[in-house]
C-alpha positions, 0 to 999 in steps of 0.5 A: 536511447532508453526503451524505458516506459514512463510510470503512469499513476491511477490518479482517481483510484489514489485519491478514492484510497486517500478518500477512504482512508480519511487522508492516512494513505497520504501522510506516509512519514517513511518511519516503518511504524505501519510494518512494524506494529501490523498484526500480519506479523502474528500470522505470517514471518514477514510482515507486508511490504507497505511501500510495495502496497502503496505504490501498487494502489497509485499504479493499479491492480494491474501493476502487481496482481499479487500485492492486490491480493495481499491487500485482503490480509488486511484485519483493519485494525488501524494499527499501521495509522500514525 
């Protein structure tokens, strides 16, 4: 028998992030444009770990406190929007 806990989303802060970003937080096409073409690349070697982003928004802050952080690196440039 597995000990295992069942992955729970933060349905209203995912749909508040969907809000905010006018529905680009929804249409993920799993292309990796959005790492590619980030400017944090300029100041950092790696660039983010957009997936980890994304699922840290669906699960909450809490899930990984230093992907949360991360998130104000952040210039809103919208050059990771498709």
């Amino acid at each position: 028998m597995s000990s295992a806990q069942p992955i729970v989303i933060d349905e209203a802060r995912w749909e508040q992030i969907v809000r905010l970003t006018g529905g680009a937080a929804n249409v993920c096409r799993t292309c990796d444009d959005c790492k590619v073409n980030c400017r944090w690349g300029l100041f950092d070697t790696e660039g983010p770990d957009m997936w980890a982003m994304l699922r840290n928004a669906q699960l909450g802050p809490e899930a990984d406190p230093m992907l949360d952080a991360a998130l104000w690196c952040c210039a809103t440039c919208a050059s990771c929007e498709p």
